[in-house]
N, C-alpha and C positions, 0 to 999 in steps of 0.2 A: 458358581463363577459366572460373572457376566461382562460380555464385551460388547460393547453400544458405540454407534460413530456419533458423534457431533458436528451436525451441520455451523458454519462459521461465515460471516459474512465477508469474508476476506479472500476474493478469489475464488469462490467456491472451494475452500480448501478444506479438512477435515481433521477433526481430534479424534482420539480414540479412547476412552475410556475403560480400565478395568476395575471390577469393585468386588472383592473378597472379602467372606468373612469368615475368620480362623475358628477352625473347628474344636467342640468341646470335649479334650481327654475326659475319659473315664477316672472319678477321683478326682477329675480338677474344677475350678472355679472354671465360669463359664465368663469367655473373654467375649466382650463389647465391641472392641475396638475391631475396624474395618479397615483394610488394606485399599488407601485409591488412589490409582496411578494414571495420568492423562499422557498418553505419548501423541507428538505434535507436530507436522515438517512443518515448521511456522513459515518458509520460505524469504528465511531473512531477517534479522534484527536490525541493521545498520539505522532504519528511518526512526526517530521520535517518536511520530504519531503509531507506528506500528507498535513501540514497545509501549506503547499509551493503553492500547487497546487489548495486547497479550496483560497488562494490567489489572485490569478491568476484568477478563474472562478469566481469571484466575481469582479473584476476588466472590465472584459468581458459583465458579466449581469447586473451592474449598477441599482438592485433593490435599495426600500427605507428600508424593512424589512427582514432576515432571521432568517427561526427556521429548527434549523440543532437537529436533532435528534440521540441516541444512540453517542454520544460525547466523553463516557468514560471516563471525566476528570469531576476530584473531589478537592477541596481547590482552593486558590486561580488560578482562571482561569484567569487574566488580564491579565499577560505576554503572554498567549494563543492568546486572543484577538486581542492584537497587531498585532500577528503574519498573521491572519486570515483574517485583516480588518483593516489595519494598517491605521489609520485616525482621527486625533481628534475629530471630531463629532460623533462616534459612542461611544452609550450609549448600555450595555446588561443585562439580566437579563438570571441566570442559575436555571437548576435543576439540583444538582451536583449527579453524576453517584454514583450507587453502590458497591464501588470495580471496576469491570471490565466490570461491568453491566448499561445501558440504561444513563442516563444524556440527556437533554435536554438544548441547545442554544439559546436564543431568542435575536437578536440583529437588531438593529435601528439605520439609520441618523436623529439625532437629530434636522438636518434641515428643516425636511420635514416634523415629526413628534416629539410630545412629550410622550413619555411613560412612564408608572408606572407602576411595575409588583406588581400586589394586593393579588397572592397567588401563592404557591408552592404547588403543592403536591408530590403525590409517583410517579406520573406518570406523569403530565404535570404539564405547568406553564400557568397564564393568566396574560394577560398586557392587560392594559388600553390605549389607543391611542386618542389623540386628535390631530388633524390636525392645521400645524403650519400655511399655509395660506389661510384657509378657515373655515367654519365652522361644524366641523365633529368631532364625536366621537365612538369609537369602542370598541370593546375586542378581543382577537386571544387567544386563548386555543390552545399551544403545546402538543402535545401529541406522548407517543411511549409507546407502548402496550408492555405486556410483548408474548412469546407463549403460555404459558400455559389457556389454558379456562378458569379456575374459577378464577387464580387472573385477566386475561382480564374483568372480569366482574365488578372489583373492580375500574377499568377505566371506565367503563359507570358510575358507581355512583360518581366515582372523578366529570367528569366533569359535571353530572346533580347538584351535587352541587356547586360547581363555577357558573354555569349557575345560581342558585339562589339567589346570591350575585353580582347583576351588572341588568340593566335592558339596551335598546337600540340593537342598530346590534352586532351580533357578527360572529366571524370565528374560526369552527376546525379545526387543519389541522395536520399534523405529520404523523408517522405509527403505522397504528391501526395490524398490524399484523394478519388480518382474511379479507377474501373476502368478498361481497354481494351476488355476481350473478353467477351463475355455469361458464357462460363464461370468467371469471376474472381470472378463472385458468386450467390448462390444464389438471392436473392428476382426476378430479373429475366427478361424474355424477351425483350426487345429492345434495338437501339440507342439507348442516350439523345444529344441531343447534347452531352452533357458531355462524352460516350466519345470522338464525333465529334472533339472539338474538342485532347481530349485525345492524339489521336491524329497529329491535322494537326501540336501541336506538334513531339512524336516527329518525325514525316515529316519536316516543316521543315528541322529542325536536323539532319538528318541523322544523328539517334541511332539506336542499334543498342540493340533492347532483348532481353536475352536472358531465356531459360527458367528457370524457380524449381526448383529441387531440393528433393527432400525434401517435398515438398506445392503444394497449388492456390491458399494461401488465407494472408495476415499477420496478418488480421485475426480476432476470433471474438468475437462480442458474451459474456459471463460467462454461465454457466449458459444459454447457447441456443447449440446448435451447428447450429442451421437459419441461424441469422444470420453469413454467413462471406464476405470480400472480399480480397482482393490490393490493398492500397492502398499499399503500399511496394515500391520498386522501383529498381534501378542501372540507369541509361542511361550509356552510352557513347557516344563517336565512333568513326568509325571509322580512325583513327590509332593512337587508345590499344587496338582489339584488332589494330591492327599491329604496335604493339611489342610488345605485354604478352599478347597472346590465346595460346591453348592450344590 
């Protein structure tokens, strides 16, 4: 399993890469195919040139799945789409934005996978995946936290229940908007309970959170590199680094 950030010239902002490859049963044909999923607070689709350039970086990264978070775009989103990922085999499923606030992207090559998004909520979305040349099944829970603590809290119970609607592997992944670890950010010396709390969830649910490659940090306020946080993050189960881990 491997999780690597993606520096982007856009803000200082950051992609996050995961890239699996599905492990060989005993008695089976040995599977090729590789699971890669770019999860992305693209901070906004509404402008052109922006979705000119998410374009273009996806033409480059040649994943099979993106969940581009904070979207900002509400009603129909297809003409969006297009724009974004322009290809007939891409199927998607949205959580459409509040006004001017969060929205969630969840989009798939219908080639490589076949997807069903089985819930919406306020805060993520979850899709169902089934592998189109082999034999695998999954779930990915989008996620983008709001700042605020107590409704952030309303995101751990989103997804602990989705989580009790689907059984087999699954993946978090999005921006959870709160750190784990005091070294995740710069300005801090202690445990907050947001961390605390943030962490219980983790524990709970029995995710497996692994190590960021390539850097400490997704986040970097413009013009101040003293201002730096890891707010984006893939959670797993641990099933899915049963089948899929490296």
């Amino acid at each position: 399993m491997k999780i690597d950030k993606r520096k982007l010239e856009i803000r200082e902002e950051t992609a996050l890469k995961i890239v699996s490859t599905p492990k060989k049963k005993k008695g089976s044909m040995e599977v090729q195919n590789l699971v890669k999923i770019i999860s992305w607070n693209v901070r906004g689709l509404n402008r052109r040139d922006k979705r000119s350039i998410v374009n273009s970086l996806f033409e480059s990264w040649k994943a099979d799945i993106y969940c581009l978070q904070e979207s900002k775009l509400e009603g129909d989103v297809q003409s969006f789409v297009k724009q974004i990922w322009g290809f007939r085999w891409v199927i998607f499923g949205c959580l459409e934005a509040s006004g001017s606030r969060g929205g969630i992207l969840v989009l798939w090559d219908s080639r490589s996978w076949k997807g069903e998004v089985i819930n919406v909520g306020s805060y993520s979305i979850t899709v169902k995946f089934d592998a189109q040349a082999y034999n695998f099944s999954w779930h990915l829970i989008g996620v983008y936290a709001p700042h605020c603590r107590p409704e952030r809290r309303n995101v751990w119970w989103e997804v602990a229940a989705s989580r009790r609607s689907f059984d087999g592997p699954w993946v978090v992944c999005g921006d959870f908007n709160v750190t784990r670890f005091m070294e995740e950010r710069r300005d801090i010396s202690i445990i907050s309970r947001a961390m605390t709390e943030f962490s219980n969830f983790i524990e709970n649910l029995e995710l497996l959170d692994p190590p960021l490659l390539g850097g400490v940090f997704t986040w970097t306020r413009s013009n101040n590199s003293h201002i730096a946080s890891r707010l984006d993050r893939f959670l797993f189960s641990f099933d899915w680094d049963e089948s899929l881990g490296t």
